[in-house]
N, C-alpha and C positions, 0 to 999 in steps of 0.2 A: 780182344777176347771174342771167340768163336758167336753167336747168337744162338746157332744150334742145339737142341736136346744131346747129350752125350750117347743117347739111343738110339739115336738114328742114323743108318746104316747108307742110305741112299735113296735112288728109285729106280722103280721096275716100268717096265713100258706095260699095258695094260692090255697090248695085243700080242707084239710079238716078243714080251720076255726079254728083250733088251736093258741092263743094268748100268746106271749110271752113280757116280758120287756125289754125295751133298754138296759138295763144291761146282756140278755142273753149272747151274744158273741157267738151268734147261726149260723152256714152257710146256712141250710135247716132247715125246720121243721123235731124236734127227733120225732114228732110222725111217720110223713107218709114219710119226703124224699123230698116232695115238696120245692117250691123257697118260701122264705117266702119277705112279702111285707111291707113295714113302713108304721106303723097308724100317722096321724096328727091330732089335733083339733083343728078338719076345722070349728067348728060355732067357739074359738075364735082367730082363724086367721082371718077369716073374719071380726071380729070388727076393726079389724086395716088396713087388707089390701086391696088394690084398685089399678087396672092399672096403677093409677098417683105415686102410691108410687112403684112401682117395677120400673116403668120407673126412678126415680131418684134416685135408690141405685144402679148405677155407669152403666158399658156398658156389663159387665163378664155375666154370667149365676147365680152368688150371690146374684144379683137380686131381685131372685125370693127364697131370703135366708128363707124367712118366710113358705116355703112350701119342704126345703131341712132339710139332718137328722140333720147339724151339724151346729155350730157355725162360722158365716163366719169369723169371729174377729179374730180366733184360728185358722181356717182352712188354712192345705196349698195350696197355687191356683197358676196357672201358665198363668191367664189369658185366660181361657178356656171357651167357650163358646161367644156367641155375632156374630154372623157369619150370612154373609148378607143372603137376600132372591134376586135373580135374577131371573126378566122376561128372557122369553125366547120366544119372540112374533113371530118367521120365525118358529120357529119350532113348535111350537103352531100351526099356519096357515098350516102347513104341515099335520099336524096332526089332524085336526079340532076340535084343543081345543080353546077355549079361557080362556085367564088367567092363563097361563100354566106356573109355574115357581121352579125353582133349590132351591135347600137347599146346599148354600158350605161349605160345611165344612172342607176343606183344610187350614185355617186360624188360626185353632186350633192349641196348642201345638202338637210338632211332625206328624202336619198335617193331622192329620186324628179326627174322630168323637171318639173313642174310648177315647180322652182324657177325656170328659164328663163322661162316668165311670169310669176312672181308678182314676183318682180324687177322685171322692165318695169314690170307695174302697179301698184307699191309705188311704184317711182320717178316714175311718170306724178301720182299721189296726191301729192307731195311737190311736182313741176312745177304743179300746180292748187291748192296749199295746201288737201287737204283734212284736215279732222282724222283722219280714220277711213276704214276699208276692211270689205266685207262683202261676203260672197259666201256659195253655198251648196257644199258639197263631198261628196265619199264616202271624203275621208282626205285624201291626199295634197296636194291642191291646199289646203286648210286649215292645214296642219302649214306648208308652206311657204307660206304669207299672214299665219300665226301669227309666221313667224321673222321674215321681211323684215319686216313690222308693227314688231313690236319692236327690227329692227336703226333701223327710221327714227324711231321714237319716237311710232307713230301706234296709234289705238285698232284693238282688229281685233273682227269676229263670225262666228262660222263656223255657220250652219246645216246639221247633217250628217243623214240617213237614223237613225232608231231602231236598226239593226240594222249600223251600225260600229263596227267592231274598238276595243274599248276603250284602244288603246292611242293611237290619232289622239286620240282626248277628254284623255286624261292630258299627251299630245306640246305638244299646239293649250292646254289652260290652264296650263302651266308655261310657256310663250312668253307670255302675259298675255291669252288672247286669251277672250271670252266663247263659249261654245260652245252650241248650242241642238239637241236631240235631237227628232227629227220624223217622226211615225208614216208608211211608206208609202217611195218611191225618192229623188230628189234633183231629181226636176222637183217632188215635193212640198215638199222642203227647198225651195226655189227660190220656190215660193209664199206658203211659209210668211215667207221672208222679206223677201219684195214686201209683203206685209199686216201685217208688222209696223211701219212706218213707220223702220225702224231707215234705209231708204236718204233718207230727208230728209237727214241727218246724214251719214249717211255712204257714202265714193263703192263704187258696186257695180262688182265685178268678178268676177265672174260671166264662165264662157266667151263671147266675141264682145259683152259689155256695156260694152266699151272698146276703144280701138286699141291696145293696146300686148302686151297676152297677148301676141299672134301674132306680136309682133316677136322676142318672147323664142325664142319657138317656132321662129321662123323659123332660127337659127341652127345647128339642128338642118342645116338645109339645106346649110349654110357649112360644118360641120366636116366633114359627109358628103363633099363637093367636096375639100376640103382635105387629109381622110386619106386620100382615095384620088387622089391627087396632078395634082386637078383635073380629072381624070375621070369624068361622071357615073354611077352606076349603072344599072344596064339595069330592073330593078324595087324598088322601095320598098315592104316589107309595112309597114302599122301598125294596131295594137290602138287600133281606133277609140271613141270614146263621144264627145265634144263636136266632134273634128276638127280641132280649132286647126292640130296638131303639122302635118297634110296641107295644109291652106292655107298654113300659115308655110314650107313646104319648098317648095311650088311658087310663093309670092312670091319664096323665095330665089335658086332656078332662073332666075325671069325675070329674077333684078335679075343676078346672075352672066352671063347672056346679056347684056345691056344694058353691064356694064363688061368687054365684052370676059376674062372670064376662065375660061370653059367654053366650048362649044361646043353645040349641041341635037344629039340630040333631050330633049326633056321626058324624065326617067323616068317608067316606068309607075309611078303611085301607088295603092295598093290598100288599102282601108277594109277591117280585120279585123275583125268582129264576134262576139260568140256569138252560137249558135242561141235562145236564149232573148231576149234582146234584141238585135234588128238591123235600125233603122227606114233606116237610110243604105243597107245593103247592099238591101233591100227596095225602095226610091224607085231604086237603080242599076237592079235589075233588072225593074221595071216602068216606066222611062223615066221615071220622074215628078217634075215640076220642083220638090220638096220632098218635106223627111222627114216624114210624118205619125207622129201619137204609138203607141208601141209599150204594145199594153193588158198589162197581168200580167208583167212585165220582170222573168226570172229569172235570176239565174248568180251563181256562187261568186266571180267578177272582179269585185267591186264598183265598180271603177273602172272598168267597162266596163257599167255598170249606168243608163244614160243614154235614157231610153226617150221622151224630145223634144229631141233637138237642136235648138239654136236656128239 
């Protein structure tokens, strides 16, 4: 039996428009290299779906099963997603916002947002029968590829930065997962683990090196819509490093637009970066149609320690 959502169509290459089938078991578009993106058929999703029915298929991120790639029945889930919206009204007043409010996402399995895609691309790895998953991380995206790894019974490799917090290496091998410490940022992690041949074997998933992170991510999109009772927010700040969570929220937006259950304008979407590493805020503000790599990539936010976004 299939894994697949019955709604899902394929994927689009995300540059040159290139369409493939759910059955590729594709990471990038073979034409250009690009991240490729999951088609749905959204006029007939829409015959069935409606705010009242995503609200009553349970409290998870599953939800919003009618608009994700895979079958939630079959899908492995750790109870990921569902994570409150908090006012933050003094610091609002501080700041002279009004309606000023947090997205926590520490509620998640192994506590961070990263669980939202490693989920999708645990469960993508399982729809492609691969044995094994590897990617490179600065903590969090490892810890939660370590769990989902082990919830589905697949091998995991976590290439992290030499100078993470000891506590993701303790987290990441008690989940079963082989972990490899690597002198230098996480674009070196990333190298390191292109040359070690580990991705023969096994499927990379690595931010934008599959379709499905961002599906996870996208849901972020879904609940923000949802807790604020369909009504989109006027600006969306996010602590930016690979960007997933920003593309996954403005796919969300347009698919929400598409089933009729928001209304536009777009939210403004805004890339937070530190001043030590910030190749995306950089390419915003010299117009430039890519991020070039950020040389000497310093900051105490190691997940925010991303200095070539793909």
């Amino acid at each position: 039996m299939s894994r697949f959502s019955p709604f899902l169509q394929g994927f689009a290459c995300s540059s040159c428009g290139a369409e493939l089938s759910a059955g590729a078991a594709a990471g990038v578009c073979p034409r250009c290299g690009a991240p490729l993106l999951c088609r749905y058929d959204l006029p007939r999703v829409r015959r069935q779906w409606s705010p009242r029915r995503a609200s009553a298929s349970g409290s998870d991120l599953w939800r919003y099963r009618d608009v994700l790639p895979f079958d939630a029945a079959s899908a492995v889930r750790l109870g990921e997603g569902g994570t409150p919206l908090i006012p933050l009204p003094e610091l609002g007043e501080e700041l002279g916002v009004s309606g000023l409010w947090l997205k926590e996402e520490s509620p998640n399995p192994t506590h961070s947002f990263k669980a939202r895609g490693l989920c999708m691309a645990v469960n993508g790895a399982l729809a492609w029968r691969k044995p094994s998953i590897a990617l490179p991380s600065a903590g969090n995206a490892g810890s939660a590829a370590a769990a989902y790894a082990a919830a589905a019974g697949l091998g995991c490799s976590v290439y992290v930065p030499h100078d993470t917090p000891e506590v993701f290496d303790l987290e990441q091998r008690a989940l079963g997962a082989r972990v490899t410490r690597v002198p230098g940022t996480l674009s070196d992690a990333g190298r390191e683990l292109a040359a070690s041949g580990v991705g023969a074997t096994a499927w990379n998933v690595a931010t934008f090196r599959e379709p499905f992170r961002v599906e996870g991510k996208k849901t972020l999109g879904y609940e923000l819509a949802e807790q604020s009772g369909w009504r989109l927010p006027d600006h969306i700040f996010y602590p930016t490093g690979g960007g997933t969570g920003l593309v996954g929220m403005w796919l969300a937006f347009r698919e929400l637009f598409e089933l009729g259950a928001c209304e536009p304008p777009m939210p403004r979407l805004v890339a937070v970066q530190p001043e030590g590493c910030a190749p995306v805020v950089r390419a915003f503000e010299r117009g430039a149609g890519r991020a070039e790599p950020w040389a000497d990539a310093r900051t105490c936010a190691l997940g925010l320690r991303v200095p070539a976004p793909f």
